[in-house]
VEXVORO-394142 format. One record per residue (C-alpha): chain; residue in three letters; z, x, y. Coordinates in steps of 0.2 Angstrom, whole numbers, plus 5000, padded with zeros to 4 digits. Example, Ala and Ser with C-alpha at 12.3 -4.5 7.8 and 13.67 -1.06 7.14 Angstrom:
REM VEXVORO-394142
+------+------+------+------+-------+
! unit ! code !   up ! east ! north !
+------+------+------+------+-------+
!    A !  ALA ! 5039 ! 5062 !  4978 !
!    A !  SER ! 5036 ! 5068 !  4995 !
+------+------+------+------+-------+
This chain:
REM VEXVORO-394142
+------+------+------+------+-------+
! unit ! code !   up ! east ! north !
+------+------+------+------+-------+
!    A !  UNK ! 5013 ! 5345 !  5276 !
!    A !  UNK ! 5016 ! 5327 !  5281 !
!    A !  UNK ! 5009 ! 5316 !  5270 !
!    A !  UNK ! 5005 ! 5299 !  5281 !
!    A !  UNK ! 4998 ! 5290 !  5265 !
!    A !  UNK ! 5016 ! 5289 !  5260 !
!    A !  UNK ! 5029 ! 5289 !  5276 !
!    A !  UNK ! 5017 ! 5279 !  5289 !
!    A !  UNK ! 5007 ! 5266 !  5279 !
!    A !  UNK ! 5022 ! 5254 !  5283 !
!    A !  UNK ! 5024 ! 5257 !  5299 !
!    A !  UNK ! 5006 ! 5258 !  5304 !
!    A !  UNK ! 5005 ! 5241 !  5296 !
!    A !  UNK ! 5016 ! 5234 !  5309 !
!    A !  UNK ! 5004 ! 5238 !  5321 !
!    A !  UNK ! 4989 ! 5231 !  5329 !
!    A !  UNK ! 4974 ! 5233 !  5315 !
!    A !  UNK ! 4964 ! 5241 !  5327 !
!    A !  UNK ! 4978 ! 5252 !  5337 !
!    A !  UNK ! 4984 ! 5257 !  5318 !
!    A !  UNK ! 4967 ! 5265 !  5314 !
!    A !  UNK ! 4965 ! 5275 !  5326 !
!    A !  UNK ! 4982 ! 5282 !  5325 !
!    A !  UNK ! 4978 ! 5286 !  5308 !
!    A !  UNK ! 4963 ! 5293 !  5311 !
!    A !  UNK ! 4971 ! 5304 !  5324 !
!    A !  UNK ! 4983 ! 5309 !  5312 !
!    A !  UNK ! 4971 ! 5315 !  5300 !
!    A !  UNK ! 4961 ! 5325 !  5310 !
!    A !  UNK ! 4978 ! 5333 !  5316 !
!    A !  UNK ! 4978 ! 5339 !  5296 !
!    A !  UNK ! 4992 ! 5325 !  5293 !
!    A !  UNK ! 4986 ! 5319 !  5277 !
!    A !  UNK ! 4991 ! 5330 !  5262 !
!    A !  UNK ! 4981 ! 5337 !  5249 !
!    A !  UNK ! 4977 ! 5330 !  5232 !
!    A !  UNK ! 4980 ! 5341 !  5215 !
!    A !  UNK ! 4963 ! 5345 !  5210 !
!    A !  UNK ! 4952 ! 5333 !  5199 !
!    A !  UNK ! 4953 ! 5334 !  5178 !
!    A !  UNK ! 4935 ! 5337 !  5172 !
!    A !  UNK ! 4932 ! 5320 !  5164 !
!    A !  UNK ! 4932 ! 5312 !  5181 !
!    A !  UNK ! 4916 ! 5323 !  5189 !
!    A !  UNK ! 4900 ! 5315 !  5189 !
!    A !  UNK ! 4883 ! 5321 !  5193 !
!    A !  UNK ! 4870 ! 5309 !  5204 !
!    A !  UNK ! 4859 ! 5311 !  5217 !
!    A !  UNK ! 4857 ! 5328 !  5213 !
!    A !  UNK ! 4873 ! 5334 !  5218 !
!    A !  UNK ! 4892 ! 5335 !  5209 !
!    A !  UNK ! 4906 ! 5324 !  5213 !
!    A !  UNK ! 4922 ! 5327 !  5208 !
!    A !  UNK ! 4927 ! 5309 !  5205 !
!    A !  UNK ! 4915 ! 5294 !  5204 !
!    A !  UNK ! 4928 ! 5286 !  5222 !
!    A !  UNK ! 4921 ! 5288 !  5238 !
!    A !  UNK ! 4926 ! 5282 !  5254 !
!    A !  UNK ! 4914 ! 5268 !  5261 !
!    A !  UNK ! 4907 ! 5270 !  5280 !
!    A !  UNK ! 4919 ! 5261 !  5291 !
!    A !  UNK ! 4935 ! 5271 !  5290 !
!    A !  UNK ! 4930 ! 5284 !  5300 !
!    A !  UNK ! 4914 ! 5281 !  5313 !
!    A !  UNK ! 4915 ! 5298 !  5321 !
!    A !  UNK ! 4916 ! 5310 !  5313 !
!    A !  UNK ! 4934 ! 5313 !  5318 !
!    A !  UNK ! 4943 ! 5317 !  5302 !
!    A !  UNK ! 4931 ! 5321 !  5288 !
!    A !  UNK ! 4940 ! 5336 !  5282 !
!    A !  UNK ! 4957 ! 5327 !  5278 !
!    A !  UNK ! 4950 ! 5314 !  5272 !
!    A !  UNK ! 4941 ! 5325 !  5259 !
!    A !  UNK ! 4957 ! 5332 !  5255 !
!    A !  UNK ! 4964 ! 5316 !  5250 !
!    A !  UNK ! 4958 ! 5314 !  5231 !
!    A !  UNK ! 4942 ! 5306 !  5236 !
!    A !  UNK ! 4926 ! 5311 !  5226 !
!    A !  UNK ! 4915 ! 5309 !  5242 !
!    A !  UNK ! 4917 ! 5303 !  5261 !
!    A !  UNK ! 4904 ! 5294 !  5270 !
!    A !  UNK ! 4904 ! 5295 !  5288 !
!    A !  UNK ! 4897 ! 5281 !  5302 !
!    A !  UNK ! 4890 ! 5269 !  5304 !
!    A !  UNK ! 4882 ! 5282 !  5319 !
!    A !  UNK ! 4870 ! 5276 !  5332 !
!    A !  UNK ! 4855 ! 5281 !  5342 !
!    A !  UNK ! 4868 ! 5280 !  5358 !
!    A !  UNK ! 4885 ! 5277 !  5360 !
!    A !  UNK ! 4891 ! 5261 !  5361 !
!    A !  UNK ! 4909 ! 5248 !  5365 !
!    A !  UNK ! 4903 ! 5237 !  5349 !
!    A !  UNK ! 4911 ! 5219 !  5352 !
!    A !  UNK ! 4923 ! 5213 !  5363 !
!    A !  UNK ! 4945 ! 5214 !  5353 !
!    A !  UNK ! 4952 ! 5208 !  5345 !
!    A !  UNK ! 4940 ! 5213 !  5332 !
!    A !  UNK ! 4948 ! 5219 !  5315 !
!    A !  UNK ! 4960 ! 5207 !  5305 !
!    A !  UNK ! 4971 ! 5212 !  5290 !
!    A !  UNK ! 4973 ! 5198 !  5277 !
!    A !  UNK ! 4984 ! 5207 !  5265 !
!    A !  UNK ! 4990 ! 5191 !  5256 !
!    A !  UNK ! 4971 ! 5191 !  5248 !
!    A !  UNK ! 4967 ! 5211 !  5249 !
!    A !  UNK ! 4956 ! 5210 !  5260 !
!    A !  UNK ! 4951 ! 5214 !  5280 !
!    A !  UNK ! 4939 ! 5205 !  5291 !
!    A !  UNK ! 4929 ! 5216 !  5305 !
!    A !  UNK ! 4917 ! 5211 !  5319 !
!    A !  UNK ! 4918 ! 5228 !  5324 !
!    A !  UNK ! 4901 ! 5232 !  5330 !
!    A !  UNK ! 4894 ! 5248 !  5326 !
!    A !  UNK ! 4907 ! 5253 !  5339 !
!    A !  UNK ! 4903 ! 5275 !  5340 !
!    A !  UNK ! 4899 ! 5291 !  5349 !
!    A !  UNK ! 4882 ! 5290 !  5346 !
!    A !  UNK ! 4871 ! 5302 !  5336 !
!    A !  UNK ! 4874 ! 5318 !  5351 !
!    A !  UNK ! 4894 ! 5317 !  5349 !
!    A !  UNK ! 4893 ! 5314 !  5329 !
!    A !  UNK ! 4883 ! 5330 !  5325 !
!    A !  UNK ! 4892 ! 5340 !  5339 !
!    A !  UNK ! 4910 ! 5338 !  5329 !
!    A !  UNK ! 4896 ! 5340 !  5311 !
!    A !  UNK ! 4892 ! 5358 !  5318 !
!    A !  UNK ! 4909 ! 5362 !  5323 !
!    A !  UNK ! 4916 ! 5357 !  5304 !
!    A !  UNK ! 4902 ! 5369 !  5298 !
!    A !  UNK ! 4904 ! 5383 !  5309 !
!    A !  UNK ! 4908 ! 5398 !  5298 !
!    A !  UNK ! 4928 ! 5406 !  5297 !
!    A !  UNK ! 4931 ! 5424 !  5299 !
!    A !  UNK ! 4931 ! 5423 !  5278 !
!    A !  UNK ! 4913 ! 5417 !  5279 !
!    A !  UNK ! 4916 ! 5402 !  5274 !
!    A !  UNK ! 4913 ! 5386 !  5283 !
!    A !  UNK ! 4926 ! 5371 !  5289 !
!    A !  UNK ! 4912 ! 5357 !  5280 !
!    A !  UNK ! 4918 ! 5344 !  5270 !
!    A !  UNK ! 4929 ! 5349 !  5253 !
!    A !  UNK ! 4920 ! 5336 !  5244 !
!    A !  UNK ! 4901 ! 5328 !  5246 !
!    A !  UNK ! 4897 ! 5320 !  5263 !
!    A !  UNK ! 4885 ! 5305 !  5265 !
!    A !  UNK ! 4882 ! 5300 !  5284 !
!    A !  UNK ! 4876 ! 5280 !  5288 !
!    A !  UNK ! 4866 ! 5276 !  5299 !
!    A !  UNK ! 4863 ! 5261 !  5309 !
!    A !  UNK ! 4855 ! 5255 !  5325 !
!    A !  UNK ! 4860 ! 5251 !  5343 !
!    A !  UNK ! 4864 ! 5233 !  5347 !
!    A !  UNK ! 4852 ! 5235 !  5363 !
!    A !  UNK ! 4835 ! 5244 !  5365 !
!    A !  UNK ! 4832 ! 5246 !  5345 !
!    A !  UNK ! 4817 ! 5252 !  5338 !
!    A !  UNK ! 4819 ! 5253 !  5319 !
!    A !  UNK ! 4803 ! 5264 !  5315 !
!    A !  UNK ! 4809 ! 5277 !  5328 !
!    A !  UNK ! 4827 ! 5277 !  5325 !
!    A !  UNK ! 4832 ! 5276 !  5308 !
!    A !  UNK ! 4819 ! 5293 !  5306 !
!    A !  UNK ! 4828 ! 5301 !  5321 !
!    A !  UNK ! 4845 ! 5298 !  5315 !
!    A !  UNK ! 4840 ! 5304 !  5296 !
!    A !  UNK ! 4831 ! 5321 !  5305 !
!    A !  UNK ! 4849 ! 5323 !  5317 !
!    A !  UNK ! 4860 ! 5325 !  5304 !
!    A !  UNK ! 4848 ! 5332 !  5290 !
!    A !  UNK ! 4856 ! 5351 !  5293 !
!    A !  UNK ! 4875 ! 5341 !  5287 !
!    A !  UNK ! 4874 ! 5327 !  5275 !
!    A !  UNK ! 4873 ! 5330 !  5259 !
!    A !  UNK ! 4866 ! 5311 !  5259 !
!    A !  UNK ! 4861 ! 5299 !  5270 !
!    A !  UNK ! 4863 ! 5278 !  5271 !
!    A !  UNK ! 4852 ! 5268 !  5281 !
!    A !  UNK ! 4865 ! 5252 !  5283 !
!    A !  UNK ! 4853 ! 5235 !  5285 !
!    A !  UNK ! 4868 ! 5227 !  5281 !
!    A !  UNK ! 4881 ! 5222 !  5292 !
!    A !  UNK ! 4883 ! 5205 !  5298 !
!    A !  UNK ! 4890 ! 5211 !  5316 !
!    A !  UNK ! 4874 ! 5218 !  5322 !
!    A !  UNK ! 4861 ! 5205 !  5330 !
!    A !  UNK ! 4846 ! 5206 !  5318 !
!    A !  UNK ! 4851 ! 5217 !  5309 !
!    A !  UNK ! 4849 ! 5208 !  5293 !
!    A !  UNK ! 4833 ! 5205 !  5295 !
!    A !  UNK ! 4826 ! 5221 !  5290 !
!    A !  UNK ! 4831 ! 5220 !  5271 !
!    A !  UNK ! 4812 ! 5213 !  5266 !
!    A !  UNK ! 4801 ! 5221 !  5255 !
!    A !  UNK ! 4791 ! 5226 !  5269 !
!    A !  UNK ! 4801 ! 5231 !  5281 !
!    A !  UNK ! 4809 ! 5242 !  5271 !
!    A !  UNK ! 4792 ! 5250 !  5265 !
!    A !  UNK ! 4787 ! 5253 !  5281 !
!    A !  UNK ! 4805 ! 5261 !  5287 !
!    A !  UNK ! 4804 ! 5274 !  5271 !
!    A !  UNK ! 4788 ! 5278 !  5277 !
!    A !  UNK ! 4793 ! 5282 !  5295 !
!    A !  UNK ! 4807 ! 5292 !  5288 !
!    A !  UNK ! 4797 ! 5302 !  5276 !
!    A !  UNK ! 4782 ! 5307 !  5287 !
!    A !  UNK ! 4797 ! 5312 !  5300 !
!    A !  UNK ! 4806 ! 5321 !  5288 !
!    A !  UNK ! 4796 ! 5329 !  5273 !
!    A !  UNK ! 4810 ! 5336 !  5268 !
!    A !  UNK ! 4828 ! 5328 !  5269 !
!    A !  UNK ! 4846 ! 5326 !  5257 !
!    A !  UNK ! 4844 ! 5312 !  5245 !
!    A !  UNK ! 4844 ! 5295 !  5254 !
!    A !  UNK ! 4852 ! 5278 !  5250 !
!    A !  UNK ! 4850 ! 5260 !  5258 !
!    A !  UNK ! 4864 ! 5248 !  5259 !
!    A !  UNK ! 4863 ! 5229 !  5256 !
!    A !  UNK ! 4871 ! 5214 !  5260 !
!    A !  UNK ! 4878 ! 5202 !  5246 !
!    A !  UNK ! 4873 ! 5187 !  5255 !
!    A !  UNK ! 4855 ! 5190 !  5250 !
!    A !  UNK ! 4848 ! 5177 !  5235 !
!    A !  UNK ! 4846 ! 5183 !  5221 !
!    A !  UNK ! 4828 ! 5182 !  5221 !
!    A !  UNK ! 4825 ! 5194 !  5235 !
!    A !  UNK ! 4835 ! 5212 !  5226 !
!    A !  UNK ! 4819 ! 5213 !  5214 !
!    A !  UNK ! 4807 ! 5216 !  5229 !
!    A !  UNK ! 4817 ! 5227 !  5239 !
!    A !  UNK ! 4822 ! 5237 !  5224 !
!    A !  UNK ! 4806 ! 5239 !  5220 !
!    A !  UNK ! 4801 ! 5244 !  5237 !
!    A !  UNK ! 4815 ! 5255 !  5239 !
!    A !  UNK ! 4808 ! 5264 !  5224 !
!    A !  UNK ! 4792 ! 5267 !  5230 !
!    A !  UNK ! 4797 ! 5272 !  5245 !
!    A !  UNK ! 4806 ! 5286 !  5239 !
!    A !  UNK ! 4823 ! 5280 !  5240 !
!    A !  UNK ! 4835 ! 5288 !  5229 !
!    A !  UNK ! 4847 ! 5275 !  5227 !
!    A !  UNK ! 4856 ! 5259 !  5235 !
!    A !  UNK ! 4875 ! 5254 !  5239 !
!    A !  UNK ! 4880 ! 5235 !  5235 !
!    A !  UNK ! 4886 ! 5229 !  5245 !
!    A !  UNK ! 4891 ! 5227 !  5262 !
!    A !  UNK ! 4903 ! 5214 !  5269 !
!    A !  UNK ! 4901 ! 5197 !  5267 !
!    A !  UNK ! 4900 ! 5181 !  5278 !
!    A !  UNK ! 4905 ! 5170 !  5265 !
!    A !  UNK ! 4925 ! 5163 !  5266 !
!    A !  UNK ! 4928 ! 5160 !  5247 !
!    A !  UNK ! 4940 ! 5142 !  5246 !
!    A !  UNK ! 4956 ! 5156 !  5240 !
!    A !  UNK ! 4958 ! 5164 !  5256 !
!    A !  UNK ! 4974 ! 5158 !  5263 !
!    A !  UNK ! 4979 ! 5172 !  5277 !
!    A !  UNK ! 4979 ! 5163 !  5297 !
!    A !  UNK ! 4964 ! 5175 !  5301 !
!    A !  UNK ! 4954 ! 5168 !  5285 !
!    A !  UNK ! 4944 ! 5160 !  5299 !
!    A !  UNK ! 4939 ! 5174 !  5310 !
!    A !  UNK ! 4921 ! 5179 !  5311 !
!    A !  UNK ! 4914 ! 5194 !  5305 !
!    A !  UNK ! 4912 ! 5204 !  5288 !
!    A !  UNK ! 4923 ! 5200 !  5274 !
!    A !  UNK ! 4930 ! 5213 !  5264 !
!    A !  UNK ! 4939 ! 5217 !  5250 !
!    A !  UNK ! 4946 ! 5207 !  5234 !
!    A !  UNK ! 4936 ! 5190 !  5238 !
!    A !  UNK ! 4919 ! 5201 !  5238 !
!    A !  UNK ! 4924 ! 5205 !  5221 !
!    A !  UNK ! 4916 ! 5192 !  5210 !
!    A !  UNK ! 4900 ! 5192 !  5223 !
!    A !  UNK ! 4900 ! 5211 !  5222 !
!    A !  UNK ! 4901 ! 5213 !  5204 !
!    A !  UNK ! 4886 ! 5199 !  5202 !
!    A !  UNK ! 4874 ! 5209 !  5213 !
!    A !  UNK ! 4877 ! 5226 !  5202 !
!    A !  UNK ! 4874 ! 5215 !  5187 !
!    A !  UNK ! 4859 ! 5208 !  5193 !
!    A !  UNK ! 4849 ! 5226 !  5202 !
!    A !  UNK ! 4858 ! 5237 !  5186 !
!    A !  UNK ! 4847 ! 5225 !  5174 !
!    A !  UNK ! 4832 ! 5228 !  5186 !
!    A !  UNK ! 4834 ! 5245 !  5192 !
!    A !  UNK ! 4837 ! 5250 !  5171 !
!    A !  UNK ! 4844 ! 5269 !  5180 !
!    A !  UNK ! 4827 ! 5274 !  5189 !
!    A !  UNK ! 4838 ! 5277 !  5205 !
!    A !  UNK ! 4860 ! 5278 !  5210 !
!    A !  UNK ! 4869 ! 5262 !  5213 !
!    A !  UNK ! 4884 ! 5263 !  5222 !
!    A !  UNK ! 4896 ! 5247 !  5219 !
!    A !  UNK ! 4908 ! 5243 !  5234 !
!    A !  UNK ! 4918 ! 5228 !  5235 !
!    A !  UNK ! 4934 ! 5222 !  5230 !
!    A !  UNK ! 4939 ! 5239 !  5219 !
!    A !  UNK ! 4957 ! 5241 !  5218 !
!    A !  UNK ! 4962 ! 5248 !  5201 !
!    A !  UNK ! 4954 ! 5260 !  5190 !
!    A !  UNK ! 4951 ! 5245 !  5176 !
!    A !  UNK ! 4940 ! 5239 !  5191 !
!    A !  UNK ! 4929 ! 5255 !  5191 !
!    A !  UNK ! 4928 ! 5256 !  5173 !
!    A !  UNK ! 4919 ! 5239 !  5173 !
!    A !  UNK ! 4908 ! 5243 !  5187 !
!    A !  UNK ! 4903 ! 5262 !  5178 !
!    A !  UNK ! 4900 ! 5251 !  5163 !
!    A !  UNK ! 4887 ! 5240 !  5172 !
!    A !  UNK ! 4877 ! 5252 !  5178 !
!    A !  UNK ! 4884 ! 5260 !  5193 !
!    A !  UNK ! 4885 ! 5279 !  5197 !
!    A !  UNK ! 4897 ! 5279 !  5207 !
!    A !  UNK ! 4911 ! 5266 !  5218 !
!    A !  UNK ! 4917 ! 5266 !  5236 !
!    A !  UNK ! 4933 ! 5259 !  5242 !
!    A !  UNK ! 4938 ! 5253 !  5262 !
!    A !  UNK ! 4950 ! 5240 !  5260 !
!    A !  UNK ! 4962 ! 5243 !  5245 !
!    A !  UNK ! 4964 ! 5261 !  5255 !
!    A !  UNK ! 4967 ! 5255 !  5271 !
!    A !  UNK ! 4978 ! 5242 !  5266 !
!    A !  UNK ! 4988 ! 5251 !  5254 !
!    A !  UNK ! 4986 ! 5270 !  5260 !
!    A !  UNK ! 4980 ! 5286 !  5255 !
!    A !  UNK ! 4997 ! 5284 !  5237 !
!    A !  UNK ! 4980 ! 5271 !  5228 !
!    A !  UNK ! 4969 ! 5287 !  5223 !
!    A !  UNK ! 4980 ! 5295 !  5212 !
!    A !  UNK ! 4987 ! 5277 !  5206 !
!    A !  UNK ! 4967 ! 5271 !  5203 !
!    A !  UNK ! 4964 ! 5290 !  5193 !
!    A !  UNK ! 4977 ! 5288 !  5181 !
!    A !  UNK ! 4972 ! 5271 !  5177 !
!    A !  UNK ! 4955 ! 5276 !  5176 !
!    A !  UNK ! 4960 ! 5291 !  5164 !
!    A !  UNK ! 4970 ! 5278 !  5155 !
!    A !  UNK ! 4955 ! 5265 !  5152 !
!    A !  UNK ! 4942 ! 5277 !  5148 !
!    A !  UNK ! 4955 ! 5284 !  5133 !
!    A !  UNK ! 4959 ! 5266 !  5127 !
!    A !  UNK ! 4939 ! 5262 !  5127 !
!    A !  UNK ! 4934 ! 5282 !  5119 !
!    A !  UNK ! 4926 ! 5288 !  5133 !
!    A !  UNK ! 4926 ! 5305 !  5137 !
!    A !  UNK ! 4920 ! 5307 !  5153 !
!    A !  UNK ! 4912 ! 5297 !  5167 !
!    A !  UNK ! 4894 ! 5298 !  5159 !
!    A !  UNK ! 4898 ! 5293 !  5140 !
!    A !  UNK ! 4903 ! 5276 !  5149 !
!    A !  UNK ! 4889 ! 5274 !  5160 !
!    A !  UNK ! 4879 ! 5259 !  5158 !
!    A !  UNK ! 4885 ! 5255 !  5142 !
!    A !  UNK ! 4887 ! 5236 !  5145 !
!    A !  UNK ! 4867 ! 5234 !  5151 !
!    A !  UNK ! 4857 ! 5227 !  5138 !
!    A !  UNK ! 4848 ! 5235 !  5125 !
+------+------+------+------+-------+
C-alpha cells in the first residue's frame, strides 16, 4: 500500500496549501494512507466514557467532509474529529485562504466553515457504517468526534447547534459544538456564561439522549471569563471542553512573509497561549469533566507536559499537516520514552499530576 505520509509530503508541499489538502485528502479516501502497527497498552486511555487507543487525536479542520475518515483512522491516531459541518453547505471565504509558515510550525486559515453541509456529511456517515458482507460495518477504526458549527448567513444558534447534534447522534461517538473560530462573523460571541446555558438546554431538551458532548474555546478569551463558562458548561451537562481553537494574536517571533495574513493562528506560536489556558480551567475544572489540549504539540515531551496538567487527552492539525502522517509514530516513541524516564506506566498514572494538591 502507498504510503503518502512518506513519498508525497514533499511534494505536496510544493503546492498551493489549499490545492495540496485536497489532494491529500483525495488520496486518503482512495485508501492511500498506510496503516499503523497497532498501539502498546500503555498508550490507551479511557474518557468520555469510551477507549482511545492513544491520548492523539486529529483536531476538526483537516478533513470538513467527511471524505477520508477511515484512512485517517488508520494512520496511528487515537481519535479523528470530523467538521467543522454546517446547517447548509457553504464556499466559506473568498482564496487565497490557507497559509503555511513552516519556518515557525505553524498555518494560518481564514477558511470559513467552507463544507457540504449537514445532508452530505451524514450521507458519506451512513455510507461508512453500512454493514459488510462479514457483518461488520466500514465506521471509523478509532473513536470519531464530529464538530459542529453554524452557517455564516441565516444562523439561529438555539435551532441549529440542537439539529446538528440530533443529525449526526446515530454516528459520532462525540460531538464539539465549535464557538470558537475567529473566521465566522459572530461567532465568538457566544462563549458567555449565558449563552452557553441556554445552548446546552436547547441541545438537551432536543436530544435526551446523545454521545458525550464537548465545547471548544477560543485562547483569545481573558482569563477571567474560563471560570464562568466552565462552570456553565458543567451545569449544563457538557462532558468536557477542547482548548483551544486558533488564535488571532501574531506573537513578535513570527518571521514567515504570510505572518501578516488574517485569520486563525495555528500551531507552535499557540503553544505558550495554549498551555496557559489548560493550566488555568485544569486548576478550576479539578477533573469534574475532559479537557482536550490543542495547540502547538509537536513531540511526545509536548503531550507529556499537557497529560501532566490535567488534560485527558491532545489534538494535533499543524505539526501533521506540515510534516505528514511519518510525526505519529515519531511523537509515540517519544512519548513511550518520556513516560519511562518519569516512571510512569500508563497514560492515567501521569494524569494530572502536576495540579496542585
Amino acid at each position: 500500500m502507498i504510503d503518502i505520509g512518506h513519498l508525497a509530503t514533499p511534494l505536496l508541499h510544493r503546492l498551493d496549501t489549499e490545492a495540496a489538502h485536497e489532494l491529500a485528502i483525495h488520496s486518503l479516501a482512495l485508501g492511500l494512507g498506510g496503516k499503523a502497527p497497532k498501539d502498546v497498552p500503555a498508550l490507551a486511555t479511557r474518557t468520555l466514557g469510551l477507549r482511545f487507543p492513544n491520548p492523539i487525536g486529529l483536531a476538526a479542520g483537516f478533513d470538513k467532509n467527511a471524505r477520508a475518515i477511515r484512512s485517517l483512522g488508520q494512520l496511528g491516531f487515537g481519535h479523528i474529529e470530523a467538521g467543522t459541518v454546517t446547517p447548509r453547505p457553504q464556499p466559506g471565504n473568498p482564496g487565497p485562504r490557507l497559509f503555511r509558515l513552516p519556518s515557525d510550525g505553524a498555518i494560518i486559515n481564514r477558511m470559513g466553515f467552507n463544507g457540504c453541509g449537514i445532508n452530505q456529511f451524514c450521507k458519506r456517515l451512513a455510507r461508512l457504517n453500512r454493514p459488510m458482507p462479514n457483518g461488520r460495518t466500514r465506521g471509523s477504526v478509532v473513536p470519531l468526534g464530529v464538530n459542529l458549527g453554524i452557517n455564516k448567513i441565516g444562523a439561529d444558534p438555539l435551532r441549529d447547534y440542537p439539529e446538528l447534534v440530533s443529525r449526526v447522534r446515530p454516528y459520532a461517538d462525540y460531538v464539539t459544538i465549535n464557538l470558537s473560530s475567529p473566521n465566522t462573523p459572530g461567532l465568538r460571541d457566544l462563549q458567555t456564561a449565558d449563552t452557553l446555558r441556554d445552548l446546552l438546554a436547547a441541545i438537551n431538551t432536543r436530544n435526551p439522549e446523545r454521545p458525550p458532548l464537548l465545547v471548544k474555546l477560543s485562547p483569545d478569551l481573558d482569563d477571567l471569563s474560563f471560570e464562568p463558562i466552565l462552570e456553565a458548561a458543567i451545569q449544563g451537562g457538557a462532558d468536557g471542553l477542547i482548548l483551544t481553537n486558533t488564535t488571532l494574536a501574531r506573537p513578535d517571533e513570527l518571521g514567515h512573509e504570510h505572518q501578516n495574513e488574517s485569520g486563525g493562528l495555528s500551531g507552535r506560536p499557540l503553544a505558550p497561549r495554549s498551555r496557559d489556558v489548560l493550566k488555568l480551567v485544569s486548576d478550576l475544572n479539578r477533573g469534574r469533566i475532559a479537557l482536550i489540549s490543542c495547540g502547538g504539540i509537536e513531540s511526545g515531551q509536548d503531550i507529556l507536559e499537557r497529560i501532566r496538567m490535567g488534560a485527558d487527552m491532545v489534538q494535533i492539525y499543524s505539526s501533521f499537516v506540515l510534516q505528514g502522517p511519518g510525526i505519529l509514530g515519531r511523537i509515540k516513541r517519544e512519548l513511550l520514552e518520556a513516560m519511562r524516564q518519569q516512571g510512569f506506566e500508563s497514560i492515567a498514572d501521569a494524569k494530572g499530576v502536576d495540579l496542585p494538591a
